[in-house]
py3Dmol code that shows the C-alpha trace and the ligand (Angstrom):
import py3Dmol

protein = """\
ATOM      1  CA  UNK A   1       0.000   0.000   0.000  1.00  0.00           C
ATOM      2  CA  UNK A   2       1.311   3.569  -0.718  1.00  0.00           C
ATOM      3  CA  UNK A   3       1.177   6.392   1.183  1.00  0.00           C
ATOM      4  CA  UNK A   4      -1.797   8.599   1.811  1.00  0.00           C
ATOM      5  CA  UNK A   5      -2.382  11.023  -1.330  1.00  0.00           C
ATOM      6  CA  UNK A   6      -2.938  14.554  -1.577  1.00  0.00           C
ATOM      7  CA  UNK A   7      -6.522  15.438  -0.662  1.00  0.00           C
ATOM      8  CA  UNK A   8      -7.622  18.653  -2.569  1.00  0.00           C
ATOM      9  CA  UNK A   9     -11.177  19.803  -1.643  1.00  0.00           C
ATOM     10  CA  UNK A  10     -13.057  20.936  -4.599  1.00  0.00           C
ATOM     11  CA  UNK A  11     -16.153  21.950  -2.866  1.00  0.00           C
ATOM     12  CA  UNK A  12     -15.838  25.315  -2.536  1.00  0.00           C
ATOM     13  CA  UNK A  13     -15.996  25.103  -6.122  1.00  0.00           C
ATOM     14  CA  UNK A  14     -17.475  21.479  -7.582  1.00  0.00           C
ATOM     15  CA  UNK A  15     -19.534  21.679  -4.562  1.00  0.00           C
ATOM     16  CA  UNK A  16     -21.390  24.845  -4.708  1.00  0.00           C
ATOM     17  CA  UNK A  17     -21.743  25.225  -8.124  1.00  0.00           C
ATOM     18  CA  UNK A  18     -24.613  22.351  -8.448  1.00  0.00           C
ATOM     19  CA  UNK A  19     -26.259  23.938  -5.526  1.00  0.00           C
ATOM     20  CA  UNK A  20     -29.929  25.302  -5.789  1.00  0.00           C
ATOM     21  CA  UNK A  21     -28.981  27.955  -2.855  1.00  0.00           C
ATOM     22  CA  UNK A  22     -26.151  30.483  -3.855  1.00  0.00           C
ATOM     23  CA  UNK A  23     -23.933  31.049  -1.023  1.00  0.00           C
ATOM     24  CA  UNK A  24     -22.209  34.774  -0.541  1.00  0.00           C
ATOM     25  CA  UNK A  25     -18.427  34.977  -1.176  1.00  0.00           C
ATOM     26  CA  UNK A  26     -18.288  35.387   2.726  1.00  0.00           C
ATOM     27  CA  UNK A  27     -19.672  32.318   3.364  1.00  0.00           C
ATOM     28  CA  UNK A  28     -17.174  30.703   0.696  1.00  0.00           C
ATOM     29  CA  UNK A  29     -14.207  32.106   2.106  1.00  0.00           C
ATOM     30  CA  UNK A  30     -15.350  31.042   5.697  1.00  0.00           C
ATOM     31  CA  UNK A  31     -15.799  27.604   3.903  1.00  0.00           C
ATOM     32  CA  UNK A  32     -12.286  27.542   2.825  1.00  0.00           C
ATOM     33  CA  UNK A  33     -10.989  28.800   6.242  1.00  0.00           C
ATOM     34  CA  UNK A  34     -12.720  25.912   7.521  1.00  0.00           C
ATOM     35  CA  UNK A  35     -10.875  23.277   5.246  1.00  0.00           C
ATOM     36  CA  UNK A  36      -7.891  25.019   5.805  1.00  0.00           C
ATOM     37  CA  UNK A  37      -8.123  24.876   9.505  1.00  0.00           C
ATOM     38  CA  UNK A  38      -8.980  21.151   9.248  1.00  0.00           C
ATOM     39  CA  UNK A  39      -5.871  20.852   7.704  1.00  0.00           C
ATOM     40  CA  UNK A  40      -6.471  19.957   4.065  1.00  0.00           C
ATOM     41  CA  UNK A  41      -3.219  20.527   2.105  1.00  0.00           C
ATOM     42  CA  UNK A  42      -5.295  21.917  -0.654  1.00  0.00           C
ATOM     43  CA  UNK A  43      -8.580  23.926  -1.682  1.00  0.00           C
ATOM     44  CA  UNK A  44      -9.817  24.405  -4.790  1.00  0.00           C
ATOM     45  CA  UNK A  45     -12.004  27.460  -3.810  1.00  0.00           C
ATOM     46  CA  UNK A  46     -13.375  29.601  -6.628  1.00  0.00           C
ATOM     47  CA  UNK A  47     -13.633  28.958 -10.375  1.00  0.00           C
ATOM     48  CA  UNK A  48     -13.094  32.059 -13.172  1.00  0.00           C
ATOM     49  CA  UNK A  49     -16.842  31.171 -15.023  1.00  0.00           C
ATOM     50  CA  UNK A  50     -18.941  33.927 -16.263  1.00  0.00           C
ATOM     51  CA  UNK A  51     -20.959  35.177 -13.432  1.00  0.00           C
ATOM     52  CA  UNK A  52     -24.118  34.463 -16.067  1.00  0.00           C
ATOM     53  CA  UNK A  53     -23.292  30.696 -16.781  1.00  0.00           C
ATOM     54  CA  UNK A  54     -22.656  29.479 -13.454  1.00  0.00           C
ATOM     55  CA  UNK A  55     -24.158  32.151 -10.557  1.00  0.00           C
ATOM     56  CA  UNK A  56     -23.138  30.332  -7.948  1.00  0.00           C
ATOM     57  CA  UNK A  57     -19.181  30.617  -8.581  1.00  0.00           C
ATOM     58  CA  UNK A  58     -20.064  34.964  -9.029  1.00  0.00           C
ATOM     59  CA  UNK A  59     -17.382  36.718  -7.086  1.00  0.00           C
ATOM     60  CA  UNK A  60     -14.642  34.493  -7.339  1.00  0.00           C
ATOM     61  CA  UNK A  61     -11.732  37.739  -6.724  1.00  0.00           C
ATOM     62  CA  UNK A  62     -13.798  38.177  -3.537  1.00  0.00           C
ATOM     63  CA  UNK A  63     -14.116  35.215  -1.863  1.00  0.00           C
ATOM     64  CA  UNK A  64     -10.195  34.553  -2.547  1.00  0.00           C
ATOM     65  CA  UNK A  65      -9.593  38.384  -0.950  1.00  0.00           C
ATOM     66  CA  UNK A  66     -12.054  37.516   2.109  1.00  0.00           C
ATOM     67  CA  UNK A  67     -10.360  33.654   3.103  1.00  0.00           C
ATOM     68  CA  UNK A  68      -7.893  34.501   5.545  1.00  0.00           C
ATOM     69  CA  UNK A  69      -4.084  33.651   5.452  1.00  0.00           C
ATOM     70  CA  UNK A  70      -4.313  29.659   5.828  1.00  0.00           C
ATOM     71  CA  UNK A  71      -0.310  28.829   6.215  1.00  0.00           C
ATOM     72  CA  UNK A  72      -0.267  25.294   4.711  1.00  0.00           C
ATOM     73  CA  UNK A  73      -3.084  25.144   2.798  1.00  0.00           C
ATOM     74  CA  UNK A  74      -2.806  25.830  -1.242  1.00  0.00           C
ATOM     75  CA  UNK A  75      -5.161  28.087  -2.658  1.00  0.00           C
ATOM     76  CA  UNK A  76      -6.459  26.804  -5.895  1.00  0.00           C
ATOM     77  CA  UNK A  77      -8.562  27.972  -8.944  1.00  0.00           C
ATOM     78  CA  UNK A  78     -10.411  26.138 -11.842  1.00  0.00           C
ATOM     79  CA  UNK A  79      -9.535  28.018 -15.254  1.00  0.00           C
ATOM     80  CA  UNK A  80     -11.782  26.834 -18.499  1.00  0.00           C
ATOM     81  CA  UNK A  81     -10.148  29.415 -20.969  1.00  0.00           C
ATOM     82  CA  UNK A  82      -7.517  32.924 -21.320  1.00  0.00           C
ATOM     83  CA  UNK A  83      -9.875  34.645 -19.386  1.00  0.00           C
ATOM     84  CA  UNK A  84     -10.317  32.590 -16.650  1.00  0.00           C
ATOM     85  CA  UNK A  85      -6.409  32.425 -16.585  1.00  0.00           C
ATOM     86  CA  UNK A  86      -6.052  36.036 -16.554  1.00  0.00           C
ATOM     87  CA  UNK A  87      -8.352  36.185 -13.743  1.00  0.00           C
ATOM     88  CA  UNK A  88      -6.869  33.757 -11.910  1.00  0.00           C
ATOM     89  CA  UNK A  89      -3.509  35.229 -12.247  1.00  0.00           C
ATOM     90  CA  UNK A  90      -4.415  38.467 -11.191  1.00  0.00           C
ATOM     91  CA  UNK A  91      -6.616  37.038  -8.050  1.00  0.00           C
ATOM     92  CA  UNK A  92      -3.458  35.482  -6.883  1.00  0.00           C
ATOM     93  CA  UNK A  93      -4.215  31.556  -7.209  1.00  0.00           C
ATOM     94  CA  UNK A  94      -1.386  29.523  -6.161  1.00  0.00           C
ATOM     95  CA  UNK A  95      -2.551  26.617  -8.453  1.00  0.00           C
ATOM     96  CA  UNK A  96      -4.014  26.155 -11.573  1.00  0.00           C
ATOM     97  CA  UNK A  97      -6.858  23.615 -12.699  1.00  0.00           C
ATOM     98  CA  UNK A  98      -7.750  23.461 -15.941  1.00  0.00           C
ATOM     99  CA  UNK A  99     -10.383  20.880 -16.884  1.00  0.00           C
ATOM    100  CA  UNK A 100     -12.167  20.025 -20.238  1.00  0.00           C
ATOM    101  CA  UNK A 101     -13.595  16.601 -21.520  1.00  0.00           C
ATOM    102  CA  UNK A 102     -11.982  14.299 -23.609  1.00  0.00           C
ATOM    103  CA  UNK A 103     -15.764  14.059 -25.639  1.00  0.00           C
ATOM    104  CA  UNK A 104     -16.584  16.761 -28.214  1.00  0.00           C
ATOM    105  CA  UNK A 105     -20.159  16.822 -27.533  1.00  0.00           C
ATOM    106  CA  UNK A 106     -19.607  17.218 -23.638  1.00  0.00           C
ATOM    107  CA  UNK A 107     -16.714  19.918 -24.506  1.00  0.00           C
ATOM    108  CA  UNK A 108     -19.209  21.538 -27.165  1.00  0.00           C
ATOM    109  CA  UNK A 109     -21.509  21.678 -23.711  1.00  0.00           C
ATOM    110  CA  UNK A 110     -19.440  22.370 -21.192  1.00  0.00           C
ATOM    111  CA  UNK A 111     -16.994  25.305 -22.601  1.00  0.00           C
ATOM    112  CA  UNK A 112     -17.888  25.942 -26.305  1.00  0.00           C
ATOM    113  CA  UNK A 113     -14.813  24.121 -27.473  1.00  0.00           C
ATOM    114  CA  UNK A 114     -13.485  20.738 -29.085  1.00  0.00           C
ATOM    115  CA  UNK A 115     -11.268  18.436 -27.578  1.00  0.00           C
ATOM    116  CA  UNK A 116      -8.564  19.485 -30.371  1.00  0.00           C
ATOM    117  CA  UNK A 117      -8.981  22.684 -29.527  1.00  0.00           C
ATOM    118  CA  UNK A 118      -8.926  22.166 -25.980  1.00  0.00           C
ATOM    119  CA  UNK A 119      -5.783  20.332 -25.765  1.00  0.00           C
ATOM    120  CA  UNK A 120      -4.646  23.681 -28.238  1.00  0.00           C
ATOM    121  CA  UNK A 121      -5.784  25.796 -25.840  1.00  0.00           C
ATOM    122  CA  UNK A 122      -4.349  23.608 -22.757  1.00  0.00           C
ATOM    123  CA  UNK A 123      -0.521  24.073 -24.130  1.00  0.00           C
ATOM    124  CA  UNK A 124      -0.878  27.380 -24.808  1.00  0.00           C
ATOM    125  CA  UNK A 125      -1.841  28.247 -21.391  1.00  0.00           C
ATOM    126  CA  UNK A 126       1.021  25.924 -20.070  1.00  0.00           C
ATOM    127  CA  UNK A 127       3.427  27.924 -22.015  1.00  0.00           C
ATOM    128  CA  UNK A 128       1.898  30.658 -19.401  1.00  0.00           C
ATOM    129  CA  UNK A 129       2.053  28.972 -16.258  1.00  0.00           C
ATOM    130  CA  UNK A 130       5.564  27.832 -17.158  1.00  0.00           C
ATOM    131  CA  UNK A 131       6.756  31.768 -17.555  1.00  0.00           C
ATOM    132  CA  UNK A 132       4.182  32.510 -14.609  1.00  0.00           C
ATOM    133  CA  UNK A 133       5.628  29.579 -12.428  1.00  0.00           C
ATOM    134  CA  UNK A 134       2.551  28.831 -11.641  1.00  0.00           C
ATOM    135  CA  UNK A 135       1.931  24.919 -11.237  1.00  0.00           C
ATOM    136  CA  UNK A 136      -1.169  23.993 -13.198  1.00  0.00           C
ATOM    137  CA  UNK A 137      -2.918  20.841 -13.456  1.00  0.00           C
ATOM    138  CA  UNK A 138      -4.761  19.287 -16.023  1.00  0.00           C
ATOM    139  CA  UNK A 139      -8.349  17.837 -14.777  1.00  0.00           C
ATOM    140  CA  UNK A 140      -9.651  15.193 -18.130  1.00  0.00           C
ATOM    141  CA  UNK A 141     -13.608  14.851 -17.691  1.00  0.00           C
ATOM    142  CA  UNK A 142     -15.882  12.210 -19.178  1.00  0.00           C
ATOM    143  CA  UNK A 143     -12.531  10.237 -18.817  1.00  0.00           C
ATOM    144  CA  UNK A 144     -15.125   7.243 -17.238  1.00  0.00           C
ATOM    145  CA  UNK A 145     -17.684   7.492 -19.659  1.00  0.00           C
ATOM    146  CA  UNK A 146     -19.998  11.196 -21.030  1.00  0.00           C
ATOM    147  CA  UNK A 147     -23.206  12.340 -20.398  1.00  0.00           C
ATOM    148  CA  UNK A 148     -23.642  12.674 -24.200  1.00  0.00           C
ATOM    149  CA  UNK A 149     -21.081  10.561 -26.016  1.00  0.00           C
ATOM    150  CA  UNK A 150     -22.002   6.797 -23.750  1.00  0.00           C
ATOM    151  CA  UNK A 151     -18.751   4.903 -23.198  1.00  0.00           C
ATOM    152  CA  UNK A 152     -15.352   6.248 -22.965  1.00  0.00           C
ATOM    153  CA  UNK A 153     -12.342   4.107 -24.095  1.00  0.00           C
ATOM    154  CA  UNK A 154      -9.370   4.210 -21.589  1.00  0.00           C
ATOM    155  CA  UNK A 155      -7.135   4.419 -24.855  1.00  0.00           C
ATOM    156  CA  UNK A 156      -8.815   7.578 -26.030  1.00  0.00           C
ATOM    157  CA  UNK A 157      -8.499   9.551 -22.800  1.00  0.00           C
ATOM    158  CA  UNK A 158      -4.559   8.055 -22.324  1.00  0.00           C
ATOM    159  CA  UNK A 159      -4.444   9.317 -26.288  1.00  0.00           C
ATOM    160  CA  UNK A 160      -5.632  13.122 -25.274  1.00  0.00           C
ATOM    161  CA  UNK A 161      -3.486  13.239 -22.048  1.00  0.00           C
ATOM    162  CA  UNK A 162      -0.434  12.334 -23.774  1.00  0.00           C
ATOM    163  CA  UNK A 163      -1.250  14.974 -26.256  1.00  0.00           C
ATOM    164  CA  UNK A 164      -1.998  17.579 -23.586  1.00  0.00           C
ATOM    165  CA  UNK A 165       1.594  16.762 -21.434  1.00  0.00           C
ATOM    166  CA  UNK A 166       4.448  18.934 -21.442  1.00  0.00           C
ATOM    167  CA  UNK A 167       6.228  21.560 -20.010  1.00  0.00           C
ATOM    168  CA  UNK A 168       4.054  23.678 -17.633  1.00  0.00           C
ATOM    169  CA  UNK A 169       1.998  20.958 -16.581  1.00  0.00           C
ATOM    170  CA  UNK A 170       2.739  20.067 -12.960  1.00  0.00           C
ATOM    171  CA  UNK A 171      -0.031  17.124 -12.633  1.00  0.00           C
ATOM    172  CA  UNK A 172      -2.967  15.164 -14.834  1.00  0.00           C
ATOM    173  CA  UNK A 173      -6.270  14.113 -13.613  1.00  0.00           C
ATOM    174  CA  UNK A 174      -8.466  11.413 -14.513  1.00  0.00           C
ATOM    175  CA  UNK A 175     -12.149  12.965 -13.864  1.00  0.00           C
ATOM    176  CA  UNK A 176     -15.439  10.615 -13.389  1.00  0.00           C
ATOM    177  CA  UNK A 177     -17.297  14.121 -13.524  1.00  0.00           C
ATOM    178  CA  UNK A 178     -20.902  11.770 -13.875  1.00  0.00           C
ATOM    179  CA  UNK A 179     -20.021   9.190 -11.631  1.00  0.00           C
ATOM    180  CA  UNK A 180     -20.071   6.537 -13.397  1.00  0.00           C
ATOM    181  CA  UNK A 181     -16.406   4.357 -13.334  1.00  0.00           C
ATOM    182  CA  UNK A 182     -15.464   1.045 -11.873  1.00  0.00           C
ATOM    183  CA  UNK A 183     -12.409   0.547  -9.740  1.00  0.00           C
ATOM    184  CA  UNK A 184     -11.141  -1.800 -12.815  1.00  0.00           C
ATOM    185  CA  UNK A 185     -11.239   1.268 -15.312  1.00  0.00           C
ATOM    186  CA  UNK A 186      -9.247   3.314 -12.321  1.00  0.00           C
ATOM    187  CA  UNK A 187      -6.512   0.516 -12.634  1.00  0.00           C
ATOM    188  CA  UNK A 188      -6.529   0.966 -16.478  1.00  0.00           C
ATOM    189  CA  UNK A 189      -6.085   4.786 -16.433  1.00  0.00           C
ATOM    190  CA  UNK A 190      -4.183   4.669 -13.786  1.00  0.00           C
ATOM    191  CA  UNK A 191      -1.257   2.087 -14.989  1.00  0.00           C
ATOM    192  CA  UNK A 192      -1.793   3.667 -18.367  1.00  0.00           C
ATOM    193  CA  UNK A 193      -0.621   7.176 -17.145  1.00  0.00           C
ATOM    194  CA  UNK A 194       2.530   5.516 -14.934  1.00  0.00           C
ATOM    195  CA  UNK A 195       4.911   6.367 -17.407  1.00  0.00           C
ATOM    196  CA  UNK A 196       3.729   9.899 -17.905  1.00  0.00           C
ATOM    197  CA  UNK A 197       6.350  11.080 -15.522  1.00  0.00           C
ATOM    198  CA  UNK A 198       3.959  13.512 -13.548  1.00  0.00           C
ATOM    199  CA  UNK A 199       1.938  13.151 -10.757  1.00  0.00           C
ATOM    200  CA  UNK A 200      -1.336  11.417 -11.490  1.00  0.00           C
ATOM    201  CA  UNK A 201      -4.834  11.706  -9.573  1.00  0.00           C
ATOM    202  CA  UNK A 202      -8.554  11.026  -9.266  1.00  0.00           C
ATOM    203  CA  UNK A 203     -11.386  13.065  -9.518  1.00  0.00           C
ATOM    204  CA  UNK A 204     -14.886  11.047  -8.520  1.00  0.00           C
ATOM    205  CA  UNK A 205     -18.372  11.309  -7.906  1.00  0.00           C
ATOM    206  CA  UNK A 206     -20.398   9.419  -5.720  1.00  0.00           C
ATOM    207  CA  UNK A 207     -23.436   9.105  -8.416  1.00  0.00           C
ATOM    208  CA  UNK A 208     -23.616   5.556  -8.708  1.00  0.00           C
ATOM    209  CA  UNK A 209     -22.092   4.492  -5.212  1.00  0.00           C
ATOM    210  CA  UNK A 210     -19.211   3.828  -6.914  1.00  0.00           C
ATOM    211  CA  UNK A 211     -17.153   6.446  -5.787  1.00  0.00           C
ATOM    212  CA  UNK A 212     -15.373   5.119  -2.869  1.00  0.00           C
ATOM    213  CA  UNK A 213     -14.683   1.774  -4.257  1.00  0.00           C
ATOM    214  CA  UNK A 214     -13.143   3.733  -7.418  1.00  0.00           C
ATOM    215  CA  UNK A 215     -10.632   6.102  -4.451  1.00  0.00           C
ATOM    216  CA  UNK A 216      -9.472   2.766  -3.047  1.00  0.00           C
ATOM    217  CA  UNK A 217      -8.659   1.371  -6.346  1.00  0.00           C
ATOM    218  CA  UNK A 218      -7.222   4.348  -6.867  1.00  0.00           C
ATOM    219  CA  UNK A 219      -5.082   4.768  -3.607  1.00  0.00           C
ATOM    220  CA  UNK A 220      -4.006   0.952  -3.777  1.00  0.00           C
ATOM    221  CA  UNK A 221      -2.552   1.804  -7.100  1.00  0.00           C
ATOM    222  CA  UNK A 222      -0.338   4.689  -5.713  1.00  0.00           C
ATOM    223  CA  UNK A 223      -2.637   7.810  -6.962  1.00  0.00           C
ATOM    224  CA  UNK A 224      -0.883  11.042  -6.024  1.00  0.00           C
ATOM    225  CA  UNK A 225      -3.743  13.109  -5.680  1.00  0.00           C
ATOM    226  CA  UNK A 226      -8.166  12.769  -4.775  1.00  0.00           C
ATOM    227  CA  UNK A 227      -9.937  15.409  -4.987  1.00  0.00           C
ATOM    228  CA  UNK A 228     -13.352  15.482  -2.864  1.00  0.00           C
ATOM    229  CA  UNK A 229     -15.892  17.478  -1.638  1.00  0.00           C
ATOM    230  CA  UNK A 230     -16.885  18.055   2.146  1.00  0.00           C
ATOM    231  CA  UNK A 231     -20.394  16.272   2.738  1.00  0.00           C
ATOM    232  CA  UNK A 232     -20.283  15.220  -0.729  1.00  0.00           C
ATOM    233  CA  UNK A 233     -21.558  17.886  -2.210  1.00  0.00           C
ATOM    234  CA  UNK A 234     -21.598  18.710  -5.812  1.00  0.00           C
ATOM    235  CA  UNK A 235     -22.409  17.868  -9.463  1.00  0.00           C
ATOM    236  CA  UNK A 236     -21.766  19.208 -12.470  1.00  0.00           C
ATOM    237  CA  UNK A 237     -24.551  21.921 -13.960  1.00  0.00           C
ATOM    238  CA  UNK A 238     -24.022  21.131 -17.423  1.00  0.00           C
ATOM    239  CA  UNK A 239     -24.303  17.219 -17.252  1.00  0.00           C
ATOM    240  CA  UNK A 240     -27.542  15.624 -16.703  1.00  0.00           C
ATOM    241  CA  UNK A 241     -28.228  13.697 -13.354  1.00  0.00           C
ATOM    242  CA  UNK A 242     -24.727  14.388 -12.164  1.00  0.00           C
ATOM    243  CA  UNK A 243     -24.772  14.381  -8.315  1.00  0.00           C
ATOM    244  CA  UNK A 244     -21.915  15.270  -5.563  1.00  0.00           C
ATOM    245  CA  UNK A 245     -18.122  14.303  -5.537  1.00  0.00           C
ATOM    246  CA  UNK A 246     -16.780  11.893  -3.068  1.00  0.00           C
ATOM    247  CA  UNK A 247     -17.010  13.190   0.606  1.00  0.00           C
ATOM    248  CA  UNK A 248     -14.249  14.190   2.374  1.00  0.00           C
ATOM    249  CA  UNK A 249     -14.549  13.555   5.921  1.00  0.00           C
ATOM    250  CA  UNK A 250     -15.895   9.977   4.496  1.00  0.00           C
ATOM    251  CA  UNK A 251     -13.135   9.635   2.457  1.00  0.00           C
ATOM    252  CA  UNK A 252     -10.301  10.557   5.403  1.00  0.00           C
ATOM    253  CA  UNK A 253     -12.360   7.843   7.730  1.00  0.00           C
ATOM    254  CA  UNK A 254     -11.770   5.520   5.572  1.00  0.00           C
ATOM    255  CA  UNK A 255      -7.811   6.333   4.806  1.00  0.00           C
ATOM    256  CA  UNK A 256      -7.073   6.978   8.859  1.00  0.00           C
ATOM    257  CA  UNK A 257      -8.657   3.527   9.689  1.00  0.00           C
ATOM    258  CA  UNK A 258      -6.698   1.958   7.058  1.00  0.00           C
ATOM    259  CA  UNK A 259      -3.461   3.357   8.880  1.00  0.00           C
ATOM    260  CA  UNK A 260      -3.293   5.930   5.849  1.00  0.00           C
ATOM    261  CA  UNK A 261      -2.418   8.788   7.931  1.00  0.00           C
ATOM    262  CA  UNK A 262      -4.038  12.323   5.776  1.00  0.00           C
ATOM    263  CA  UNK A 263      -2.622  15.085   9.028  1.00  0.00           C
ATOM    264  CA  UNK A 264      -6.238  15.886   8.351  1.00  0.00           C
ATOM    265  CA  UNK A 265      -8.425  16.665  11.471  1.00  0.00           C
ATOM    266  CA  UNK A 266     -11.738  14.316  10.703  1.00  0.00           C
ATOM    267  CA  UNK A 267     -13.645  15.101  14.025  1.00  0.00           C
ATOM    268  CA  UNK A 268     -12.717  19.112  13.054  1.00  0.00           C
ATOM    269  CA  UNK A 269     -14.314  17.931   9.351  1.00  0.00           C
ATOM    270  CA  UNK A 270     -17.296  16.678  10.462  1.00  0.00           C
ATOM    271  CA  UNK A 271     -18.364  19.837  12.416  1.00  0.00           C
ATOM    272  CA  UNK A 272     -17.675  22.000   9.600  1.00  0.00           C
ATOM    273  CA  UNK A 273     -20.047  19.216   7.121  1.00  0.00           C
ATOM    274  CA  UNK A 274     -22.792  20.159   9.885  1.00  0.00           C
ATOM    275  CA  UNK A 275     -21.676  23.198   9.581  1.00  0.00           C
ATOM    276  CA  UNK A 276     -21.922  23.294   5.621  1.00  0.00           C
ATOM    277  CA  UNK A 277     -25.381  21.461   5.433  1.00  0.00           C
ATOM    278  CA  UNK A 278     -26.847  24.108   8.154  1.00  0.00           C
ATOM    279  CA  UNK A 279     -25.437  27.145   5.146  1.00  0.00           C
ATOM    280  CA  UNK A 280     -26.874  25.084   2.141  1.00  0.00           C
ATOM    281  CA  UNK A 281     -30.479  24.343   4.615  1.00  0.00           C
ATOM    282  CA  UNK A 282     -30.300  20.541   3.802  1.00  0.00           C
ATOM    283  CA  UNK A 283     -28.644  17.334   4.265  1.00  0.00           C
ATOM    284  CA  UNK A 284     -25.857  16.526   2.608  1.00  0.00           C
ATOM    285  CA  UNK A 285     -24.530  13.227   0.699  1.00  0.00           C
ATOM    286  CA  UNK A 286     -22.029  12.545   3.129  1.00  0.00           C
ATOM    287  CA  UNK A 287     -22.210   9.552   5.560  1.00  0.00           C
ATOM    288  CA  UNK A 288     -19.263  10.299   8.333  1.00  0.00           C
ATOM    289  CA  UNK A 289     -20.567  13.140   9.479  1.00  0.00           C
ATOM    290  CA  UNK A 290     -24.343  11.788  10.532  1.00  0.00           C
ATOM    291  CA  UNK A 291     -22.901   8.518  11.855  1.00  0.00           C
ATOM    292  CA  UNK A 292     -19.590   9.699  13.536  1.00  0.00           C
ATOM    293  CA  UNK A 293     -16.603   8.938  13.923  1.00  0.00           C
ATOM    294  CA  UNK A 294     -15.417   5.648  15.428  1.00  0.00           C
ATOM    295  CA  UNK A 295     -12.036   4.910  16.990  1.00  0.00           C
ATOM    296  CA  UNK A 296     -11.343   1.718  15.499  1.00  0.00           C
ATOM    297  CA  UNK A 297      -7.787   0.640  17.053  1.00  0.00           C
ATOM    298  CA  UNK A 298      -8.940   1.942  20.522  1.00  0.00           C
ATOM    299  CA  UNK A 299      -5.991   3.795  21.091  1.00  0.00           C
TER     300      UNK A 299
END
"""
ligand_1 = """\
1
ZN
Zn -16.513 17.081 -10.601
"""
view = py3Dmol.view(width=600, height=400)
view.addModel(protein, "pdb")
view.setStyle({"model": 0}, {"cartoon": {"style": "trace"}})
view.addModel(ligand_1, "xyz")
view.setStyle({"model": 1}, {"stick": {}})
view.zoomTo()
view.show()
C-alpha cells in the first residue's frame, strides 16, 4: 500500500456550483478557512466562469480576498479558458486547474470548445504557467464514460493526455465528472498514465455508489492526488443527473482507519459538514458526518 495522497477539496468550487442555494463569497471564504483549519493541504475554492453561466461561482476575486491567510493550505482555482487564466492570475491563485472533456459533444456543452482545440488551448496556457511559475494541473472529464457521447475508451483519454503533457503541466487528472467508473477502469487509467512522468490523480463522484470503491482502487494503485468534496456535495450543472463528488470527511475515515495517515483533522471535518449542510439548509450526501466517527484501534 502507498502512502496517503494529496486530498484537494473541490467543494468550494465542484460543490457549490450544483447547488440550488447560492452562497455569498463570505460564506465561501469562511468555507475555505474551515478546510484550511482542518488541515487539508489543498482547496480548490473559486472557479473564473462567467458570473451568467454558473451564478453560484459569481465573485470568485472576492471570496479569494475575504479567506484569511491559511499557512499550509494551497489556494487553488479552476480556469476553463484565457480569461479565466487572466483572472486567476491576477486574483493570486497559487494553483491552476484546468479541466475540459476528452468528448466533443460534452466539450461543445461544457466550454464551447473541441477536444482538439482544448488540448490547443491547454498548451498554450502551459506555455503561461511555465513563464508565470505557476503549477497547473490538467483535470480530463468524461474520462469514465460522457453524459452525451455513452462509453469512454481508456485508450482515447490516455491518447488526449499524452497529447496535452508537457512543459508547464505540474499534474494530470483522470475525472469521473458523472459518476459513473469502476475501480477496474481506475486501474486501467491509472497504470496507463505511470509512465507519464507527472503526478497522477482522481477526480470522482459518488453518483452511482461507486465512488469510494473507485478512491481505493485508486489509492491501492499509488494515486498522487483525490480530490473530494466536504459532505459530498456537488455535481456538475451542465451534465444531466450528475450528483456530488466523493465526501471528504468519508473519504479521510476511511484512509485513517486503514493506517493511511491524511494530518487531516476528521472530528474538526465533520463539524464544519454540519456546519456546511446548516449554510446550504439541507442534508448533505455525506455519511461520516451523521454517523460519527469511530475509533477503530482503541488507542
Ligand atoms: Zn466534478
Amino acid at each position: 500500500m502507498s502512502g496517503a495522497p494529496i486530498i484537494c477539496d473541490v467543494g468550494p468550487r465542484d460543490g457549490l456550483q450544483n447547488e440550488s442555494r447560492t452562497l455569498t463569497p463570505q460564506v465561501r471564504a469562511e468555507l475555505c478557512e474551515r478546510l484550511a483549519a482542518a488541515g487539508l493541504p489543498r482547496v480548490e475554492a473559486v472557479s473564473f466562469v462567467h458570473p451568467e453561466r454558473v451564478p453560484q461561482m459569481a465573485g470568485a476575486e472576492e471570496v479569494l480576498s475575504l479567506w484569511a491567510d491559511s499557512p499550509g493550505t494551497v489556494r487553488a482555482g479552476l480556469i476553463l479558458n484565457e480569461k479565466g487564466y487572466d483572472r486567476a492570475l491576477a486574483a493570486g491563485v497559487e494553483e491552476l486547474h484546468l479541466a475540459f472533456p476528452v468528448t466533443d459533444e460534452f466539450c461543445a456543452r461544457n466550454q464551447n470548445t473541441t477536444v482538439k482545440d482544448a488540448i490547443a488551448l491547454t498548451r498554450r496556457l502551459a506555455e503561461r504557467a511555465h513563464g508565470d511559475g505557476l503549477p497547473l494541473t490538467i483535470t480530463l472529464g468524461a474520462s469514465f464514460g460522457c453524459p452525451f457521447e455513452g462509453a469512454v475508451s481508456p485508450s482515447h483519454v490516455l491518447s488526449v493526455a499524452e497529447r496535452v503533457l508537457g512543459e508547464g503541466i505540474s499534474e494530470l487528472l483522470f475525472a469521473d465528472t458523472i459518476g459513473v467508473g469502476v475501480p477496474t477502469q481506475v486501474r486501467t487509467l491509472l497504470s496507463g498514465a505511470a509512465g507519464f512522468g507527472v503526478p497522477i490523480g482522481c477526480h470522482l463522484h459518488n453518483t452511482r455508489n461507486t465512488g469510494f470503491a473507485n478512491a481505493l482502487a485508486a489509492v491501492e494503485a499509488g494515486v498522487a492526488v483525490l480530490d473530494a468534496s466536504l459532505g459530498g456535495t456537488g455535481g456538475c450543472p451542465f451534465a444531466p443527473r450528475a450528483t456530488g463528488n466523493i465526501c471528504t470527511e468519508d473519504l479521510v475515515y476511511m484512509l485513517h482507519g486503514m493506517g493511511i495517515e491524511t494530518g487531516i483533522d476528521l472530528d474538526a471535518l465533520i463539524g464544519h459538514a454540519g456546519w456546511l449542510a446548516e449554510q446550504l439548509g439541507k442534508d448533505l450526501p455525506g455519511q461520516v458526518y451523521k454517523a460519527g466517527n469511530f475509533n477503530l484501534t482503541g488507542r
